[in-house]
PyMOL Python script that loads the backbone (N, CA, C, O; Angstrom):
from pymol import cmd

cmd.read_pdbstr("""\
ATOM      1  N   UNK A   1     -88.911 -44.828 -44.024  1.00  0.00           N
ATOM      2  CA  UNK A   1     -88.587 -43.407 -44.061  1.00  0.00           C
ATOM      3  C   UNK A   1     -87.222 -43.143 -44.686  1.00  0.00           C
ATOM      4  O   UNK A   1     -86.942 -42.071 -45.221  1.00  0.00           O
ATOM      5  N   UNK A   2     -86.318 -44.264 -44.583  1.00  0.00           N
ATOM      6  CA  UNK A   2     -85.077 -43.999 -45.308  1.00  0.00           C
ATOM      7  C   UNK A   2     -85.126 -43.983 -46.880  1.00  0.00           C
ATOM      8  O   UNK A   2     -84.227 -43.586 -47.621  1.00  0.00           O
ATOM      9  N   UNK A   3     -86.201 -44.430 -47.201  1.00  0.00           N
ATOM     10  CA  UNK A   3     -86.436 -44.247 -48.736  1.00  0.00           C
ATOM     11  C   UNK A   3     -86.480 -42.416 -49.049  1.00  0.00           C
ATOM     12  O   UNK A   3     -85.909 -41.637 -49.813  1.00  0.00           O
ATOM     13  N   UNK A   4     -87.268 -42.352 -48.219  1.00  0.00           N
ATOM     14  CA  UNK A   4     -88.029 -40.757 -48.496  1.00  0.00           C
ATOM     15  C   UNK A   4     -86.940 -39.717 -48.656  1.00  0.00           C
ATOM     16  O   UNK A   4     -86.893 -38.769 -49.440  1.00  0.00           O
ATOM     17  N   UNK A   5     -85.999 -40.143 -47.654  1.00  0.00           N
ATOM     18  CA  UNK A   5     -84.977 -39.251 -46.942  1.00  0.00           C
ATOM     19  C   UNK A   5     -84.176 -39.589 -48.786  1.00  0.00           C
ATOM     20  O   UNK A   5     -84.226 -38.791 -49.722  1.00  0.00           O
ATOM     21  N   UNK A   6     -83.727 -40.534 -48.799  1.00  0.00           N
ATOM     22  CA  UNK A   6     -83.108 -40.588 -50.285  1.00  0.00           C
ATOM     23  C   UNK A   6     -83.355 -39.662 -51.044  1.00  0.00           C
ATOM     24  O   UNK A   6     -82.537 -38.845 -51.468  1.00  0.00           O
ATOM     25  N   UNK A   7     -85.176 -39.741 -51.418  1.00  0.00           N
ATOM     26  CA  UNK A   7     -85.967 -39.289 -52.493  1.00  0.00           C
ATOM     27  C   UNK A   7     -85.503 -37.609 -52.433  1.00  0.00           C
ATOM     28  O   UNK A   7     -85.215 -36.922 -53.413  1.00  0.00           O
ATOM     29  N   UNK A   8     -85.521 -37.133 -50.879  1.00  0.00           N
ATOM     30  CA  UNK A   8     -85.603 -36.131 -50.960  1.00  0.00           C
ATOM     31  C   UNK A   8     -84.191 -35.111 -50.783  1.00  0.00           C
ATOM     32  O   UNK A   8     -84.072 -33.900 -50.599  1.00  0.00           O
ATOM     33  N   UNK A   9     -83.218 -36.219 -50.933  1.00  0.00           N
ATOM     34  CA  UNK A   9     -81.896 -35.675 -50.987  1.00  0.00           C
ATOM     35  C   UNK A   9     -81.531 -35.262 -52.124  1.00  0.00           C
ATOM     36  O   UNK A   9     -80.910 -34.233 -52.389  1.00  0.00           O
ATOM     37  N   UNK A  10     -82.080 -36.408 -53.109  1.00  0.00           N
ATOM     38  CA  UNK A  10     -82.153 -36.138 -54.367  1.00  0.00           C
ATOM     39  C   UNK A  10     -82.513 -34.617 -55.119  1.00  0.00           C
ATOM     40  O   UNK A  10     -81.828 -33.867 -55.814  1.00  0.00           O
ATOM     41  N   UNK A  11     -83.900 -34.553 -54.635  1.00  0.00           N
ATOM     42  CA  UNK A  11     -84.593 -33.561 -55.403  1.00  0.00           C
ATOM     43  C   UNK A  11     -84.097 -32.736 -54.426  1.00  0.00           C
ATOM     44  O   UNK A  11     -84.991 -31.897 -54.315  1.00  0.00           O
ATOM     45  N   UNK A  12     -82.931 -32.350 -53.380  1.00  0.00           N
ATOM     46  CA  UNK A  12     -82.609 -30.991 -52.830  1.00  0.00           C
ATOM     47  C   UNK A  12     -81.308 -30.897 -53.627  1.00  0.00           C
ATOM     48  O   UNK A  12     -80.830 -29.828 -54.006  1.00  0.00           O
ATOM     49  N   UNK A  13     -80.771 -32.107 -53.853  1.00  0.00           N
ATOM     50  CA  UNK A  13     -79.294 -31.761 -54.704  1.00  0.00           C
ATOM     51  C   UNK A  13     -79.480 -31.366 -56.209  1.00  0.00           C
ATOM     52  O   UNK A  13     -78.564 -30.772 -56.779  1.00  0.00           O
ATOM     53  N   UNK A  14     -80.410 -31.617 -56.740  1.00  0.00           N
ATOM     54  CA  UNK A  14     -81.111 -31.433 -57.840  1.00  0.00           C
ATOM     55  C   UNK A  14     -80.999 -30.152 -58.322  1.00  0.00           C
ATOM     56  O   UNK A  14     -80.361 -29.565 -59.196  1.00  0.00           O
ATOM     57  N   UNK A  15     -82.063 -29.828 -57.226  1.00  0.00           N
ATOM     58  CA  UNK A  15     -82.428 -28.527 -57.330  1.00  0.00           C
ATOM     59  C   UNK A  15     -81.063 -27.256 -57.125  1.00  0.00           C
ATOM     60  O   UNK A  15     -80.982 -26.410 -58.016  1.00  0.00           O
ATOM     61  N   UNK A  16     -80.353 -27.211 -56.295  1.00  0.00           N
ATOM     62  CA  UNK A  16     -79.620 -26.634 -55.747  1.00  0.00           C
ATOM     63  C   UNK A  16     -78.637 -26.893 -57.255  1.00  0.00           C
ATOM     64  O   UNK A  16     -78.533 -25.909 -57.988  1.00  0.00           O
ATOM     65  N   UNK A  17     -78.074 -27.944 -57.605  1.00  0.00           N
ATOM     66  CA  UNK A  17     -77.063 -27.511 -58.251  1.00  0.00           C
ATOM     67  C   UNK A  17     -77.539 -27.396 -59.732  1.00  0.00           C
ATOM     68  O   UNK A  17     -76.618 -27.180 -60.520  1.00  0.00           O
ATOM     69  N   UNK A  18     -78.749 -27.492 -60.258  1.00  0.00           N
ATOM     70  CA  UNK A  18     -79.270 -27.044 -61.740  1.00  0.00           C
ATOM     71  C   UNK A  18     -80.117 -25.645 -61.460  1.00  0.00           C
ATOM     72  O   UNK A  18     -80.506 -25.064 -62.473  1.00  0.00           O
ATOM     73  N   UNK A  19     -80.421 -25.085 -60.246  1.00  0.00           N
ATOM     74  CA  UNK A  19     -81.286 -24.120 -59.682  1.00  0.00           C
ATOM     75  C   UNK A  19     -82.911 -24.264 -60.567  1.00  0.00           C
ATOM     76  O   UNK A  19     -83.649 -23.467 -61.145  1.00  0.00           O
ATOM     77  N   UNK A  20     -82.942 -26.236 -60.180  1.00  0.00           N
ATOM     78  CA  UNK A  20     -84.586 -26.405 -61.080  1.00  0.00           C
ATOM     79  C   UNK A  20     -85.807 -25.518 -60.686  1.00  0.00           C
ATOM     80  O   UNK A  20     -86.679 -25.213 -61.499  1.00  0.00           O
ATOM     81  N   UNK A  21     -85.808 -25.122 -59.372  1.00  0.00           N
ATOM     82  CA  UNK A  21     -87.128 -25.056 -58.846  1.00  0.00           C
ATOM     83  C   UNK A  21     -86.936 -23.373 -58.532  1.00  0.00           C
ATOM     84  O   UNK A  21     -85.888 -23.215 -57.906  1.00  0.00           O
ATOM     85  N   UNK A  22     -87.385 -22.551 -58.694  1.00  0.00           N
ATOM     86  CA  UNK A  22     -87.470 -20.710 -58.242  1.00  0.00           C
ATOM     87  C   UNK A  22     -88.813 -20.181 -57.967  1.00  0.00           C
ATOM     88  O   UNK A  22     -89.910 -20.519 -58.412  1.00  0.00           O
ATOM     89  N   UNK A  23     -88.350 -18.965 -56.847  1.00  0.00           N
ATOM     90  CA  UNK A  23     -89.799 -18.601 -56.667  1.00  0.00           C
ATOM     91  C   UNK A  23     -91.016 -18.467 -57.614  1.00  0.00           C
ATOM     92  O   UNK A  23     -90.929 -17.710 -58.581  1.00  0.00           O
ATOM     93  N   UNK A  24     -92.215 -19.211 -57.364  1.00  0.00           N
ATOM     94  CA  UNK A  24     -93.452 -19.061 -58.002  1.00  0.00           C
ATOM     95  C   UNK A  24     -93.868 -19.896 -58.759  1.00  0.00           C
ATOM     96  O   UNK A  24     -95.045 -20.081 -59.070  1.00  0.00           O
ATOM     97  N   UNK A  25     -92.556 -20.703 -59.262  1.00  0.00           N
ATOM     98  CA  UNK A  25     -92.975 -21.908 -60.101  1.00  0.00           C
ATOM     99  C   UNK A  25     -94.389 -22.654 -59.713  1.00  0.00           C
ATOM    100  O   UNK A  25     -95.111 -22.567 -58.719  1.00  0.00           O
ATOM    101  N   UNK A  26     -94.482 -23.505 -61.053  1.00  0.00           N
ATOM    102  CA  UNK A  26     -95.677 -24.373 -60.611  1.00  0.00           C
ATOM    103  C   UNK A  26     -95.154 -25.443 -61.436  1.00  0.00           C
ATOM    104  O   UNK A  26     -94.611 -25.233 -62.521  1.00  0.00           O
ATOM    105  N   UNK A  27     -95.314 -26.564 -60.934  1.00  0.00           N
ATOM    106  CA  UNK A  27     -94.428 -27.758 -60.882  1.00  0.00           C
ATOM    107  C   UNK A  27     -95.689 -29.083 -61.761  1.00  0.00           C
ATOM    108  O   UNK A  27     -96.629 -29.438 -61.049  1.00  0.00           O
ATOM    109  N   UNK A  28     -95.631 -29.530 -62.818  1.00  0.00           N
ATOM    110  CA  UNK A  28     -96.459 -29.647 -63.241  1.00  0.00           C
ATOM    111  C   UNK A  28     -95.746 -31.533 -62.885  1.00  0.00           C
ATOM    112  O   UNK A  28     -94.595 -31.846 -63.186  1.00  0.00           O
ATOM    113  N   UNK A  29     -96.617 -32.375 -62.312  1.00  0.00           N
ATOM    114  CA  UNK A  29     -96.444 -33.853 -61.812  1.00  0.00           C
ATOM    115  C   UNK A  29     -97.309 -34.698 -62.709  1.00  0.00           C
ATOM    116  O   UNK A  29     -98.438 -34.734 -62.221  1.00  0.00           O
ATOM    117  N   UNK A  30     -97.222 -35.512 -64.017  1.00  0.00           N
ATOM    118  CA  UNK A  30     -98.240 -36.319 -64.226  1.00  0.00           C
ATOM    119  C   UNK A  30     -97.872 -37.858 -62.903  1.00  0.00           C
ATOM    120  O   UNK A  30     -96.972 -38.442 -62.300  1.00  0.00           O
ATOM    121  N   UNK A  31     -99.120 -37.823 -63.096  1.00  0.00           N
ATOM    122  CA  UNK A  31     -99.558 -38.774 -61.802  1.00  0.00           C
ATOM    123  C   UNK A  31    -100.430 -39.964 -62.227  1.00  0.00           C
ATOM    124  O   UNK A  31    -101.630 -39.906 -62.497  1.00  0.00           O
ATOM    125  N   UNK A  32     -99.560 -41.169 -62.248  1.00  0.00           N
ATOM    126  CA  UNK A  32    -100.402 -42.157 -63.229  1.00  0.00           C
ATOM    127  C   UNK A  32    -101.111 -43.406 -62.058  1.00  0.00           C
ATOM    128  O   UNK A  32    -101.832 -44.327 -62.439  1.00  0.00           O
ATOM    129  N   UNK A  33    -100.744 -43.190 -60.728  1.00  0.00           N
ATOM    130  CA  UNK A  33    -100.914 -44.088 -59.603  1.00  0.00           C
ATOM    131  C   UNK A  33     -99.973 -45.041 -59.516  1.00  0.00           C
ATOM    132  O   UNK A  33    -100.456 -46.070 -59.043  1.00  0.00           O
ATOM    133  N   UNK A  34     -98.957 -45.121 -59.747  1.00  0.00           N
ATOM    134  CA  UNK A  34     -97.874 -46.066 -59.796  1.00  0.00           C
ATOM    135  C   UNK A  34     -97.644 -45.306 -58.642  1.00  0.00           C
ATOM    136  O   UNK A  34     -98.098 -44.191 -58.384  1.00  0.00           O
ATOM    137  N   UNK A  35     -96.529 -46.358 -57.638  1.00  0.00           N
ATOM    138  CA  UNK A  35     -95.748 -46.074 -56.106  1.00  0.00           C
ATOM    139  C   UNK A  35     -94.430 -44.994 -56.952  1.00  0.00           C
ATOM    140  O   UNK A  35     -93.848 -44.163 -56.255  1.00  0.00           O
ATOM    141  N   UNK A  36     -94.248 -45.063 -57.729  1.00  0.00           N
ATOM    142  CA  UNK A  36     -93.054 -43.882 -58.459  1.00  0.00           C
ATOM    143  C   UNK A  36     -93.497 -42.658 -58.359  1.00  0.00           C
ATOM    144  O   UNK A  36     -92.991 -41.787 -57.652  1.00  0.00           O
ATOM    145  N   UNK A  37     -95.011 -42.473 -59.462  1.00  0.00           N
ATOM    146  CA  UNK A  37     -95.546 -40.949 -59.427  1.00  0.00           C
ATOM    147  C   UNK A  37     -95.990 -41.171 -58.102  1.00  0.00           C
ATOM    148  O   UNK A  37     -94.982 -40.773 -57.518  1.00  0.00           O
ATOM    149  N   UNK A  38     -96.540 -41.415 -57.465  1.00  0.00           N
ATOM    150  CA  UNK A  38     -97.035 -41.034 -56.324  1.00  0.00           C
ATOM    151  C   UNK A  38     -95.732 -40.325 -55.369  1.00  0.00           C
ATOM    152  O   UNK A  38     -95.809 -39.144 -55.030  1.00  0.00           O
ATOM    153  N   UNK A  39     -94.664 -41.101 -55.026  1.00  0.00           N
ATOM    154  CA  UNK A  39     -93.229 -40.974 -54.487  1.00  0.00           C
ATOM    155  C   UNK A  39     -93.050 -39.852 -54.912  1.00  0.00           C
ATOM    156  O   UNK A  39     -92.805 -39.190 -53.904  1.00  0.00           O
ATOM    157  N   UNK A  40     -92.999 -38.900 -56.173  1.00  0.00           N
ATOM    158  CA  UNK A  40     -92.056 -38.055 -56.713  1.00  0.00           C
ATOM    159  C   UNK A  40     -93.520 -37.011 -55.598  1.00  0.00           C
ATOM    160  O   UNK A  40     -93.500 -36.640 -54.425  1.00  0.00           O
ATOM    161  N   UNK A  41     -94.251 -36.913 -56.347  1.00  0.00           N
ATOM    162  CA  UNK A  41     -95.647 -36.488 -55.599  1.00  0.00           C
ATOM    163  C   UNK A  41     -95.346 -36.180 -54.245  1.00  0.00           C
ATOM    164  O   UNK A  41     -95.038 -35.033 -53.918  1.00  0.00           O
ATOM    165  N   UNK A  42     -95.414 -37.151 -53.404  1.00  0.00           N
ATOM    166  CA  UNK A  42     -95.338 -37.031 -51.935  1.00  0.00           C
ATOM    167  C   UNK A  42     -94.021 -36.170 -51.748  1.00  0.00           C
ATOM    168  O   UNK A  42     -94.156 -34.956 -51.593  1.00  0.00           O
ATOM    169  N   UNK A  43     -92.823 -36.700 -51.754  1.00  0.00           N
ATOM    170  CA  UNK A  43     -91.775 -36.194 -52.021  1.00  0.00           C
ATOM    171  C   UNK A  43     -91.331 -34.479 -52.248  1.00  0.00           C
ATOM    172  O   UNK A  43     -90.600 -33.843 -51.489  1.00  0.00           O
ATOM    173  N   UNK A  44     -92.054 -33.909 -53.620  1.00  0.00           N
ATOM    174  CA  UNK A  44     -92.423 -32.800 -54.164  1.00  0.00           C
ATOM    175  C   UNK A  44     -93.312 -32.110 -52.906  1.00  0.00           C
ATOM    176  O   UNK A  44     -92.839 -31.005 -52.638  1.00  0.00           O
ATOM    177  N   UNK A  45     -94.189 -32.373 -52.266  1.00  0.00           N
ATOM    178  CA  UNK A  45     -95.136 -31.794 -51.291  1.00  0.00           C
ATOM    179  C   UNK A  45     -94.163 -31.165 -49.931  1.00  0.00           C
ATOM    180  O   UNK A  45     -94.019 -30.027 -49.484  1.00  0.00           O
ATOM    181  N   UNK A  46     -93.415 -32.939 -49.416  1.00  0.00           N
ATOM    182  CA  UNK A  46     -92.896 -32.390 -48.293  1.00  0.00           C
ATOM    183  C   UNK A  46     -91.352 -31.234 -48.488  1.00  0.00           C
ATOM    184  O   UNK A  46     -90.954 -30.450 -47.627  1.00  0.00           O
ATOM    185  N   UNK A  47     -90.707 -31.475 -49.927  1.00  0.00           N
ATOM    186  CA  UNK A  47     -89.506 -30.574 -50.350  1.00  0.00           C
ATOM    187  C   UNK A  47     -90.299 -29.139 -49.990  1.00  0.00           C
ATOM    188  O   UNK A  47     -89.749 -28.452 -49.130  1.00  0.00           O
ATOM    189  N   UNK A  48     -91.380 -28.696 -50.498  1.00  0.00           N
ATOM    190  CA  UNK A  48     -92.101 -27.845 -51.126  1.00  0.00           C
ATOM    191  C   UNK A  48     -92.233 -26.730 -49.181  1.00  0.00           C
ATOM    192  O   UNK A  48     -92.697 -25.622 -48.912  1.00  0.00           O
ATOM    193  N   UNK A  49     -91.729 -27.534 -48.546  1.00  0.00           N
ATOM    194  CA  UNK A  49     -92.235 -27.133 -46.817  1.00  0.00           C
ATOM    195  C   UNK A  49     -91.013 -26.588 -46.399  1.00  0.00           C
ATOM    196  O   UNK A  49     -90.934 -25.551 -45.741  1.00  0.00           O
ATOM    197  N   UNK A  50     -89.682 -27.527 -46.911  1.00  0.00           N
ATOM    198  CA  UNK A  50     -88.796 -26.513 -46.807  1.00  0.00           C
ATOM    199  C   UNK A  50     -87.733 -26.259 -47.566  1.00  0.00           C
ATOM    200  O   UNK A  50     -86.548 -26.253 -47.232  1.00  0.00           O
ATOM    201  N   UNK A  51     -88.435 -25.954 -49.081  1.00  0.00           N
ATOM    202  CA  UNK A  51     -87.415 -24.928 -50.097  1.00  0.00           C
ATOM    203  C   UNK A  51     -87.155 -23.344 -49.574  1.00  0.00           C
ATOM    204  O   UNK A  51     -87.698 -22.621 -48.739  1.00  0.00           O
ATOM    205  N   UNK A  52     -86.212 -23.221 -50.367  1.00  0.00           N
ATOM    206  CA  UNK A  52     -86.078 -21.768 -50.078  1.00  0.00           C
ATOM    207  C   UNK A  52     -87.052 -20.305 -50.485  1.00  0.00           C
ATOM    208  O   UNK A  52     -87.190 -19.150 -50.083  1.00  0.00           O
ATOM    209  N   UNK A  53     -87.725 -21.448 -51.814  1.00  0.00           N
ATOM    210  CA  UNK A  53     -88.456 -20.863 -52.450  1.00  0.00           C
ATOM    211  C   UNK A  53     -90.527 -21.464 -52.196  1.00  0.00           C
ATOM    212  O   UNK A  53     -91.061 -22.421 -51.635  1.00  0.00           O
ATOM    213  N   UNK A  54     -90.936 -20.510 -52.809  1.00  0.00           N
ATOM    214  CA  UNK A  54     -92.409 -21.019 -52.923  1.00  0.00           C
ATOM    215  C   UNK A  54     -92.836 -21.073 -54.461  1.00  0.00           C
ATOM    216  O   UNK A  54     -92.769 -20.232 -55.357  1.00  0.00           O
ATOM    217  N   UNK A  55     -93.293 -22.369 -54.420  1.00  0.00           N
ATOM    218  CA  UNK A  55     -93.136 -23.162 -55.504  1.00  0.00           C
ATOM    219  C   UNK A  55     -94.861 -23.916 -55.662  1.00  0.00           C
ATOM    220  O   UNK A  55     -95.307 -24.294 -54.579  1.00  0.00           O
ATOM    221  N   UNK A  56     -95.676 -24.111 -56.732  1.00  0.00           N
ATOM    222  CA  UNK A  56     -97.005 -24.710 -56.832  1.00  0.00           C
ATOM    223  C   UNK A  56     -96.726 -25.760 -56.883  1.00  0.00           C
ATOM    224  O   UNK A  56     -95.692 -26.106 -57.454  1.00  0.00           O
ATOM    225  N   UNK A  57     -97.458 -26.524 -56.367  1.00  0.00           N
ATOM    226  CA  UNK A  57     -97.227 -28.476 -57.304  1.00  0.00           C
ATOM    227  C   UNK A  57     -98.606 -28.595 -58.227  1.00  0.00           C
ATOM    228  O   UNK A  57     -99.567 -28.231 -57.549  1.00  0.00           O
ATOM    229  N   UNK A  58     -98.898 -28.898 -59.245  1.00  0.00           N
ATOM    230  CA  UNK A  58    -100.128 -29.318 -60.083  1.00  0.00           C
ATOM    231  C   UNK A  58    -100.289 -30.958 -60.457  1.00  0.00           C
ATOM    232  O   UNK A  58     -99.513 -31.229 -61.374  1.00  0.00           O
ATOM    233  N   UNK A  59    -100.870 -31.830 -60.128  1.00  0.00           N
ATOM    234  CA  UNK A  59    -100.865 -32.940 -59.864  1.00  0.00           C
ATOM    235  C   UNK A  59    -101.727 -33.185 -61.219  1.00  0.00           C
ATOM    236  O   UNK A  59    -102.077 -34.323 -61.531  1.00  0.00           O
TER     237      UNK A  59
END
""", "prot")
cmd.dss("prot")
cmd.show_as("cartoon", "prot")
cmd.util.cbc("prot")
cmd.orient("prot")
C-alpha cells in the first residue's frame, strides 16, 4: 500500500500544481496490461474519489 500512497501523492501534487485535471474532464489511459498502465489506472480511479473535481477515466 505504500507504493499506492506514493503513486497517489504524485498524481495529487501533479495535479494541484499544473491544475492537470478540472471539472468534467475525461482522462483518456492507454492500457497495455503492464503492472505500470494498470498502476496509473488503479491509481487514476481511487484519485478520481477524492479530487476536488469530477473527472471521467476512459481506459
Amino acid at each position: 500500500m505504500r507504493a499506492i500512497r506514493k503513486v497517489l501523492a504524485s498524481i495529487r501534487n501533479a495535479d494541484l500544481r499544473f491544475s492537470l485535471i478540472n471539472q468534467g474532464d475525461k482522462i483518456v489511459v492507454g492500457v497495455s496490461g503492464g503492472k505500470d498502465s494498470l498502476v496509473l489506472l488503479y491509481a487514476l480511479n481511487l484519485y478520481r474519489k477524492f479530487a476536488q473535481c469530477d473527472f471521467e477515466i476512459i481506459p
